[in-house]
C-alpha positions in Angstrom: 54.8 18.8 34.2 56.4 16.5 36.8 56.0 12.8 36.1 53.7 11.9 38.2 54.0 7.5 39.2 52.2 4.8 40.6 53.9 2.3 42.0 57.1 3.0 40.1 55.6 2.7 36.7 55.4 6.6 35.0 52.1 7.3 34.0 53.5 8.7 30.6 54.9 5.5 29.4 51.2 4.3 29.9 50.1 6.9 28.2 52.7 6.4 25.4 51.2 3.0 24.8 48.2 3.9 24.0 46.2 3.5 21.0 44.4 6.9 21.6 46.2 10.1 20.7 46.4 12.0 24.3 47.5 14.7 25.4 47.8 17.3 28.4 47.1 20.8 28.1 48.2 23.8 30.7 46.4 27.0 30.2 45.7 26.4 26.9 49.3 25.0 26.1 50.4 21.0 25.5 53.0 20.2 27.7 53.1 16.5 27.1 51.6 14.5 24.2 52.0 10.5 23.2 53.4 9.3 20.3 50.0 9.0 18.7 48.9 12.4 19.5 52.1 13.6 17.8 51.4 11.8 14.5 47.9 12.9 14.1 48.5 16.0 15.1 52.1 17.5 13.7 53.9 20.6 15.3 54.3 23.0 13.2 57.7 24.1 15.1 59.9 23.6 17.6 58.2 25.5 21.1 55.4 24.3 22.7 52.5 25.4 20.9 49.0 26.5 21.9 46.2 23.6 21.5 44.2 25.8 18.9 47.1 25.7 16.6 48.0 22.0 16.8 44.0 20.9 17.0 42.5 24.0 14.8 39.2 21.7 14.9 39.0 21.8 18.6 36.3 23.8 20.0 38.8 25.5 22.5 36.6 27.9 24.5 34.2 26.0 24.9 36.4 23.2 25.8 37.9 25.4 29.0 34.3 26.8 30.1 33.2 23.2 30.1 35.8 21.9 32.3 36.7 24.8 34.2 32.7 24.3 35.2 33.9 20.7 36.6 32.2 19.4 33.2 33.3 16.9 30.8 33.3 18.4 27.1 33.5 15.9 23.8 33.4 16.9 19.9 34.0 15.1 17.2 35.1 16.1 13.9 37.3 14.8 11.1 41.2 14.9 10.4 43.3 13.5 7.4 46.6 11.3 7.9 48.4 10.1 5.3 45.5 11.1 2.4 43.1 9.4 4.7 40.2 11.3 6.7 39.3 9.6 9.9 36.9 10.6 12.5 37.5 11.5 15.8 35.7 11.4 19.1 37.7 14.1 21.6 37.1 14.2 25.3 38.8 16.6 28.1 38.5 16.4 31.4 40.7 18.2 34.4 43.4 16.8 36.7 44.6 18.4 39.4 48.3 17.9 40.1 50.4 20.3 42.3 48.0 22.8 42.4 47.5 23.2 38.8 44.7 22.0 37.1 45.4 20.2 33.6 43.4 19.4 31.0 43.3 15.7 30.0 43.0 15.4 26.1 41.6 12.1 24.5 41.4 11.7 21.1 39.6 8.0 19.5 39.5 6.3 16.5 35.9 5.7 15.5 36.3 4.5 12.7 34.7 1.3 13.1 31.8 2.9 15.0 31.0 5.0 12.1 31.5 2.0 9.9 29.1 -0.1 12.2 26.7 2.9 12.6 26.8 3.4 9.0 25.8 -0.2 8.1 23.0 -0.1 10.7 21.9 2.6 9.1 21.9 1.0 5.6 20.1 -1.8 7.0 17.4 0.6 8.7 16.6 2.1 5.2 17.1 -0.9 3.5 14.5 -2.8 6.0 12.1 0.3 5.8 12.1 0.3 1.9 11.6 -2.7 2.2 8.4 -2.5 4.4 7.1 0.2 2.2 7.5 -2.0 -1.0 5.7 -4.4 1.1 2.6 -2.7 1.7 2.3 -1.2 -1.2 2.3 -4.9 -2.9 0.0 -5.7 0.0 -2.2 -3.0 -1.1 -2.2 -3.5 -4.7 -2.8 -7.1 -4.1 -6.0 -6.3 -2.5 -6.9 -4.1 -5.2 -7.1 -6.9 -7.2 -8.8 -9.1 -4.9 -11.6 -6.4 -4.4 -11.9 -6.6 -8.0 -12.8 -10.3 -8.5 -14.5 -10.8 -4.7 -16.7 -9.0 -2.2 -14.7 -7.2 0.8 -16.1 -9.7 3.2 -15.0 -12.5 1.6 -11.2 -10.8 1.1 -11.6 -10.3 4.5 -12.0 -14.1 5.9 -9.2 -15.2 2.9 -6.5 -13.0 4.5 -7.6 -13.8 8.0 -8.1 -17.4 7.3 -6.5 -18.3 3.9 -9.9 -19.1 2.8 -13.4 -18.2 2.7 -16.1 -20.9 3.6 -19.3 -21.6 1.1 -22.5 -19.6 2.1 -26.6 -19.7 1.1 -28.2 -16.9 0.6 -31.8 -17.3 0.4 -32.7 -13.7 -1.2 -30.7 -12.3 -3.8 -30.8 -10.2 -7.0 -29.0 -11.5 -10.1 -28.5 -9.1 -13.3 -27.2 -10.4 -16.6 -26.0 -8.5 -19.3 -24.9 -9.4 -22.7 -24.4 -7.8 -25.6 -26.1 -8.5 -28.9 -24.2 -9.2 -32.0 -20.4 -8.5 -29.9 -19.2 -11.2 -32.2 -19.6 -10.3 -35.2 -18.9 -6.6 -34.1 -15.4 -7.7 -32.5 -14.3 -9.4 -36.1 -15.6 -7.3 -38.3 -13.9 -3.5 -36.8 -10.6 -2.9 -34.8 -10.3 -5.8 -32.6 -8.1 -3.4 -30.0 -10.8 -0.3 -30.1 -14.0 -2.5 -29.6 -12.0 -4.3 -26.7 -10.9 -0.3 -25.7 -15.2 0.5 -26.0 -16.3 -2.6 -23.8 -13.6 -1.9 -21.2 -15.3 1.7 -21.0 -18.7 0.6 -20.9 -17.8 -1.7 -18.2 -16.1 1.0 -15.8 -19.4 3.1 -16.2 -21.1 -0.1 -14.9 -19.0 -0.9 -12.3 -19.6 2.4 -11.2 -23.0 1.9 -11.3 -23.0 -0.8 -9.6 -21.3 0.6 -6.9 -23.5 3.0 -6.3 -26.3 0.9 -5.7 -24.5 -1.4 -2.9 -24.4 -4.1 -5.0 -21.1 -6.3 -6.5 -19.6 -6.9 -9.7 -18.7 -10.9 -9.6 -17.4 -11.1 -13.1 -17.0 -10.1 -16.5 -16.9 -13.0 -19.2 -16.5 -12.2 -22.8 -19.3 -9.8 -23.1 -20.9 -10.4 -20.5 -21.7 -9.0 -17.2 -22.9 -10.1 -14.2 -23.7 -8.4 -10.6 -25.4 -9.1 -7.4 -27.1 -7.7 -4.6 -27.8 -9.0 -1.4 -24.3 -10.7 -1.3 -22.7 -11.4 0.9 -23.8 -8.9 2.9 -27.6 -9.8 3.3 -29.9 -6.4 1.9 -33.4 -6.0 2.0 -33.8 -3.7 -0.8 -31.9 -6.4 -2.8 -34.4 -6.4 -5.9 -34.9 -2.8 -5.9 -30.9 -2.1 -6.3 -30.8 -4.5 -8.7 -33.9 -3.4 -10.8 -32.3 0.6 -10.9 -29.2 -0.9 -11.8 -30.4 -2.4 -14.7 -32.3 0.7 -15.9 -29.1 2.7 -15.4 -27.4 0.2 -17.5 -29.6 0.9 -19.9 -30.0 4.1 -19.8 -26.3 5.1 -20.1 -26.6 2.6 -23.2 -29.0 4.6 -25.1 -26.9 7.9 -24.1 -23.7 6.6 -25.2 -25.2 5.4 -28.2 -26.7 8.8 -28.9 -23.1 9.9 -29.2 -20.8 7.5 -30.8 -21.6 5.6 -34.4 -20.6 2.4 -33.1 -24.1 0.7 -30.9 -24.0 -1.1 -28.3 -27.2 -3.1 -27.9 -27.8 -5.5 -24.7 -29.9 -7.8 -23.5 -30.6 -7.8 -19.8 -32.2 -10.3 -17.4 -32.8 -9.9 -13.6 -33.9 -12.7 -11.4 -34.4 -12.9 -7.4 -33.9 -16.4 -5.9 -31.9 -18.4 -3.4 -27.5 -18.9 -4.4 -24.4 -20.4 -2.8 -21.7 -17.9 -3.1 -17.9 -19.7 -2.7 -14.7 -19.2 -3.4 -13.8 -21.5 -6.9 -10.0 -22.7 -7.6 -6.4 -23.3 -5.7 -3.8 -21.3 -7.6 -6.1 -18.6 -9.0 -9.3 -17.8 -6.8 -12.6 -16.6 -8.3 -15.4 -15.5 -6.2 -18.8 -17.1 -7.8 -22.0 -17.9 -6.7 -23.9 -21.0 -8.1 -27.7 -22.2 -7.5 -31.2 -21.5 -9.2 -31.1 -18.0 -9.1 -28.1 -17.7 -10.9 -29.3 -20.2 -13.6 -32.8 -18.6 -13.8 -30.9 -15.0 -14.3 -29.1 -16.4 -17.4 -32.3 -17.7 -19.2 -33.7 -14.0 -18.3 -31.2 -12.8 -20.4 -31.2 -15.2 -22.8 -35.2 -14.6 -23.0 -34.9 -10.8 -23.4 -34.7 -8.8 -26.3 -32.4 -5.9 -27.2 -31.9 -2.8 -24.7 -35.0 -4.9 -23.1 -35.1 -5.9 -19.2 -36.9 -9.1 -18.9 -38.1 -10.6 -15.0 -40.1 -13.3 -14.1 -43.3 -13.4 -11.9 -41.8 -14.1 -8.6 -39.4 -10.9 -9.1 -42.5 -8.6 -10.6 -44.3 -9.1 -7.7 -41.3 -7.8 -5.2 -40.9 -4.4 -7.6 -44.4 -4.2 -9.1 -45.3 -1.3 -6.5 -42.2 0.6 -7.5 -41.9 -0.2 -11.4 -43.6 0.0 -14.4 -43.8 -3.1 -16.5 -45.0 -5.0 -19.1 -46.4 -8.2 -19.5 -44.4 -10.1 -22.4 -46.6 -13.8 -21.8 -45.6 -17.0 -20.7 -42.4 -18.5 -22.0 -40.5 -22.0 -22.2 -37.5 -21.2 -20.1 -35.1 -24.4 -20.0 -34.8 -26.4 -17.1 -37.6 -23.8 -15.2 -40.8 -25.0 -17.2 -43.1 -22.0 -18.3 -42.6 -18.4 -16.7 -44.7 -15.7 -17.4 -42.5 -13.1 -18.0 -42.5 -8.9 -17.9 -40.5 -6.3 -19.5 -39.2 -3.4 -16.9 -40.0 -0.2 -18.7 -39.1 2.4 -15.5 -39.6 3.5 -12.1 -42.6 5.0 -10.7 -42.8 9.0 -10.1 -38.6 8.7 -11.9 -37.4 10.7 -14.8 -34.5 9.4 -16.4 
């Protein structure tokens, strides 16, 4: 190939000085290469040598289709120097000179690319780990909070960062506790009685859930749900009044079935609470007021694998439920209640 100039300066020596490895190819034969070019790719003798035998990576046919089509053509692949593989990124393209038409051969160093794409990519996977881990702590996290609060209220505290004190003027209270627990808790296996209540409780929570109503809290022994909070519900007593004799009823069952008896006493109440969030560090969801109080001493008041109401709450389920009259009591802080014993549901079988 003549040396073609520009100027007075050879266009090899500027191809000499380049960092690239280049070369140019004449049907299918190099008939000029750069220093560069000739360290990455060494001759095997002393002719000029056909490009598939110096580049045996090189895509060759394709290569001459591509720019025999007027088209550029790239590849990349990988070659070792001195023990050390390094990628490459080859381009040809033609040049006409005297009425042949060469094939300029680029080879690049990407090196660095890959090193840069690499770390990108690191970082990708890294950062979408990373958001995965997230919402999945996100999610157990609000596992938990739907296990000490209503939905609604976990709602507003994630919206808001907190939840803001409501009245609700009709809601059903249950309270459960269990007679002799104590005693029953010191005198067997500490771990299996704790092992038993946890049970029990899952079957009530369950329970509880399908009736609409919420679980607020477990204490000790004790068990407490509502209904009609904090979404308001009509049928507030009447969930409330089935839960109670499904709480029961899965008692008796279980107790039917295992030597160690569980025996409850359970009070329902209907009356007006203020539900709020209670605490800084560690929220609890809680609600406070005369109806709350008044479904404690129902419990306290009732008698074992018994479900003890007052008047006002007989009179909302006394078309639906069978009861008995127990009499009027001393309840503490209330005066004298007449109170009633819910035996069952009208027209149910349990």
């Amino acid at each position: 190939m003549s040396p073609p100039t520009d100027g007075g300066l050879d266009h090899r020596q500027v191809l000499q000085q380049l960092e690239s490895a280049v070369a140019v190819i004449d049907d299918a034969t190099i008939v000029f290469e750069n220093a560069r070019f000739f360290q990455w790719f060494q001759p095997t003798g002393d002719d000029d040598e056909a490009i598939s035998v110096r580049v045996p990576e090189l895509d060759v046919p394709r290569m001459a289709a591509r720019v025999a089509g007027g088209r550029p053509f790239q590849q990349e692949f990988t070659i070792e120097v001195g023990g050390v593989e390094v990628p490459l990124r080859v381009r040809a393209t033609s040049i006409d000179e005297e009425e042949r038409r060469l094939v300029l051969l680029e080879c690049l160093d990407v090196s660095k690319e890959k090193q840069v794409q690499y770390m990108l990519d690191s970082y990708s996977k890294m950062a979408e780990r990373n958001a995965r881990e997230l919402e999945k702590e996100k999610e157990r996290v609000e596992r938990l909070l739907l296990n000490i609060m209503p939905r609604s209220v976990v709602d507003e505290l994630q919206q808001y960062g907190t939840a803001t004190p409501q009245q609700f003027h009709d809601a059903s209270i249950i309270m459960l506790d269990f007679v002799g627990f104590t005693d029953m808790a010191i005198s067997q296996d500490p771990s299996a009685t704790v092992a038993e209540l946890n049970d029990i409780f899952s079957a009530f929570d369950r329970i509880v859930e399908m009736f609409g109503c919420e679980r607020l809290r477990t204490i000790g022994d004790a068990y407490m749900a509502v209904s009609g909070v904090p979404e308001p519900n009509p049928e507030h007593a009447l969930n409330i009044a089935r839960v109670a004799l499904r709480f029961r009823r899965y008692l008796e069952r279980r107790n039917s079935a295992h030597a160690q008896q569980w025996r409850a006493r359970i009070g329902i109440n209907t009356g007006p609470v203020i539900g709020s969030l209670v605490g800084i560090q560690k929220y609890v969801y809680d609600l406070f007021g005369p109806g709350v109080n008044l479904a404690s001493r129902m419990e306290e008041a009732s008698e074992a694998m018994r479900i003890t109401c007052n008047r006002p709450t007989y009179e909302l389920l006394e078309d639906q439920f069978v009861f008995t009259e127990r009499g009027e009591f001393e309840i503490k802080g209330f005066g004298t209640q007449e109170l009633f014993f819910l035996e069952s549901e009208l027209s149910v079988k349990f």
